[in-house]
N, C-alpha and C positions, 0 to 999 in steps of 0.2 A: 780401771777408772777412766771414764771419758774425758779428755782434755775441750775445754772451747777456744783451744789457742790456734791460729789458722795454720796448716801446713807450710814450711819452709816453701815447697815449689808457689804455693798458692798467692806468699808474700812476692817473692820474688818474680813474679807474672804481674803484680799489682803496682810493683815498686817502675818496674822494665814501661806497663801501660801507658803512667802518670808522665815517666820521661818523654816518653813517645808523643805525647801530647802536648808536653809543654816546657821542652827545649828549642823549639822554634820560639815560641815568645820570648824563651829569655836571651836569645841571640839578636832579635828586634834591641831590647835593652841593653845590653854590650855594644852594638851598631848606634845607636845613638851617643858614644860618648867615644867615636872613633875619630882618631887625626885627618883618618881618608876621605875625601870628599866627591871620591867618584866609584871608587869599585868596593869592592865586599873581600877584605885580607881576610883570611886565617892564620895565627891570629893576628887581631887588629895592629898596625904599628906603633900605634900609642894609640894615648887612652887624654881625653878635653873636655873639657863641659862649656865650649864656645859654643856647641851650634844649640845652646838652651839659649842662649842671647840672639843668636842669630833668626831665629824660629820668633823667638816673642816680638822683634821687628819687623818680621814678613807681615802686609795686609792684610797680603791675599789668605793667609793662614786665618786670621782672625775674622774675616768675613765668611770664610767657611764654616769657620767653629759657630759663629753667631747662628749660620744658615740653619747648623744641625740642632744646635738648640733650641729656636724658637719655634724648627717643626718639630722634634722630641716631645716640646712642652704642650704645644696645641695637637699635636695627636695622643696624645697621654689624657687629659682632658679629655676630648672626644670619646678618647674609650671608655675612661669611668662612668662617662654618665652612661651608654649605650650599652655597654659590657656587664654594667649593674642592672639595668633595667631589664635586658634579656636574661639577667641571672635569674631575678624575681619572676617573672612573668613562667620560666619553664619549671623553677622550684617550688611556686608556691599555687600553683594552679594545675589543674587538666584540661583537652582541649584537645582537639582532632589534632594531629597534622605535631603534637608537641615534642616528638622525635625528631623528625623532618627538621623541623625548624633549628634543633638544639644542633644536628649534624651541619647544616649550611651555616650555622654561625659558625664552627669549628672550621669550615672548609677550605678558607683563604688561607690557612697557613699548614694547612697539610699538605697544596696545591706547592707545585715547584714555583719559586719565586718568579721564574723568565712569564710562565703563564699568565699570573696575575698583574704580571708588567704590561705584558703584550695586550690582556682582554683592557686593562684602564686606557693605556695608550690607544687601542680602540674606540673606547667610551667617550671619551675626550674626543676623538678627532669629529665622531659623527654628531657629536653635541654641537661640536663648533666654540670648546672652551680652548683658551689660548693654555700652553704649559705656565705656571707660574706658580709662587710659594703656597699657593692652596691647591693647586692639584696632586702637590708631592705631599702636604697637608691628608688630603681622603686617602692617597693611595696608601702612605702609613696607616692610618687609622683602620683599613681591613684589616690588618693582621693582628694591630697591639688590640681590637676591641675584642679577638679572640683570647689574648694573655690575661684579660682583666676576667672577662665570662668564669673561664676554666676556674680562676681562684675564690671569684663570686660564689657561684652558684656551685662550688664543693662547699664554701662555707653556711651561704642559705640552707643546705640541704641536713647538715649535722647545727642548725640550729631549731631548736622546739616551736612547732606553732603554737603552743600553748601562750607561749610568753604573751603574741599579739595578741590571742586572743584573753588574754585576762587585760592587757593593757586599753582594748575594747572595752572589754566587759567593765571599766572603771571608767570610762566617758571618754577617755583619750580620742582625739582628731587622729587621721589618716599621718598627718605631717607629725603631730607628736610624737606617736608609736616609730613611725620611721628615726627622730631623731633620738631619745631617748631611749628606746629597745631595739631594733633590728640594726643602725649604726654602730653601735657601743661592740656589736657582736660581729660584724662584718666590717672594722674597721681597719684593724693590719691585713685581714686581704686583700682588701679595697688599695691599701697602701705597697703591697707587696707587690698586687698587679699593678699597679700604677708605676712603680720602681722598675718590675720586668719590660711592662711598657716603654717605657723611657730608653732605654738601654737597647730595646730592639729595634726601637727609630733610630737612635743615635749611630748606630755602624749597619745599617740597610744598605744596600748599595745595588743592588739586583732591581726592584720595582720604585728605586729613585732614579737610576739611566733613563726610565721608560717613561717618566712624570714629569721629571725636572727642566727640559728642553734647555736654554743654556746658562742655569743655574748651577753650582756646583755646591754639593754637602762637602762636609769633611771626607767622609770615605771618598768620594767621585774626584777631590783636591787630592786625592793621597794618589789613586790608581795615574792619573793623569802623570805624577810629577814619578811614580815608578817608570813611567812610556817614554816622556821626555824629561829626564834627571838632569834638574840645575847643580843642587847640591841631597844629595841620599842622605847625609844622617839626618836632615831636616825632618826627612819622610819618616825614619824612625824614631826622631823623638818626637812628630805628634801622631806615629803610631802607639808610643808607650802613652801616650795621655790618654786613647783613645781605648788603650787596653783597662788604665784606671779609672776612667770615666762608665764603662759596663762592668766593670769589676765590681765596683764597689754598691752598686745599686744591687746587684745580683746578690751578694755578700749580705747585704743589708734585708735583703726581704725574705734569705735563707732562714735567718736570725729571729724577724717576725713571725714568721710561719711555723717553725718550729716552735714542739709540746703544744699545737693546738688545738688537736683531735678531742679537744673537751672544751667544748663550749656552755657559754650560761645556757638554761635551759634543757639541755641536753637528758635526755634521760627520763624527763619528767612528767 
């Protein structure tokens, strides 16, 4: 009789993997409630939750945090609308060139991050645009408008054209049909990439060096105070935030996306 139970070796590869990957973050979160405030004991000498008081009165923390959010929030945005519209345009149409097109949207973020740094820091210089919070703005937006596309237009594609076009065929406006039948059905994608979105601007640090000239995100505040360390556990307790701030958005769009492979429509 066949068992579906995984093999011992097989567990124990999988168990060994998941360590491997993420015993360094939970050493981040031990390091932030360390006594030490310049080197890294093993183990720590004691254990404080001073430097979470300490950390919530640094500025400079908070102007970072502000920085990464405000660009998170307006390239998140930028993606959905852009990321949805190339969804539609390659799912629900033909058209020379609609491969082509579907692969250069996909490209920014297949591309090593230094590359797409280097080509905007480029772009930028021969435009004659200054660095500032909207150039680190577009340079996030190449890649999160890929995050939105992929979940877009896998959803456009296992939803029925039928639906539109009965929703046509009963007098509906172009903008009805859109809000009424094709939202209702592309809307936890639209949400999920928008949450992946979020999350992939928020800890970018690669094509923000190259955009930002002397701004600093959260990630560029963190790298900086690794180089010249005032106080370290600072650095790890708003690493652990920064761990729960993509965590949970990541977490949260698994949750929606998940059992969707059936949409209204579908089938019919």
């Amino acid at each position: 009789m066949r068992s579906d139970r995984a093999p011992l070796g097989l567990k124990v590869a999988a168990i060994a993997g998941l360590l491997f990957l993420h015993l360094p973050i939970l050493l981040i979160f031990v390091y932030a409630f360390t006594t030490e405030d310049r080197s890294y004991q093993w183990p720590p000498p004691g254990l404080t939750t001073q430097w979470f008081a300490v950390t919530w009165n640094r500025p400079d923390v908070w102007e970072a945090l502000s920085l990464s959010v405000r660009v998170a929030s307006i390239s998140t945005v930028i993606a959905l609308i852009l990321g949805t519209l190339a969804a539609a345009a390659v799912s629900r149409t033909r058209f020379f060139g609609r491969e082509t097109i579907s692969l250069l949207v996909i490209l920014p973020i297949a591309l090593p991050g230094i590359i797409t740094g280097i080509s905007l820091r480029s772009a930028f210089n021969l435009a004659d645009i200054p660095f500032s919070f909207w150039t680190i703005v577009l340079g996030h937006a190449t890649f999160c408008v890929v995050v939105v596309y992929n979940n877009a237009v896998a959803r456009f594609r296992r939803t029925s054209g039928s639906l539109v076009e009965a929703s046509m065929d009963l007098g509906a406006t172009g903008f009805q049909t859109f809000r009424h039948v094709i939202l209702p059905n592309i809307a936890t994608a639209l949400l999920a990439g928008g949450m992946l979105a979020f999350a992939l601007s928020f800890d970018e640090v690669i094509v923000t060096t190259f955009t930002a000239g002397q701004q600093q995100t959260l990630p560029i505040w963190m790298l900086e105070e690794l180089v010249r360390p005032r106080q370290r556990p600072v650095t790890n307790v708003v690493a652990m935030v920064v761990v729960l701030v993509t965590f949970l958005p990541i977490l949260a769009a698994y949750y929606l996306t998940r059992g969707t492979d059936t949409v209204a429509g579908s089938g019919k």
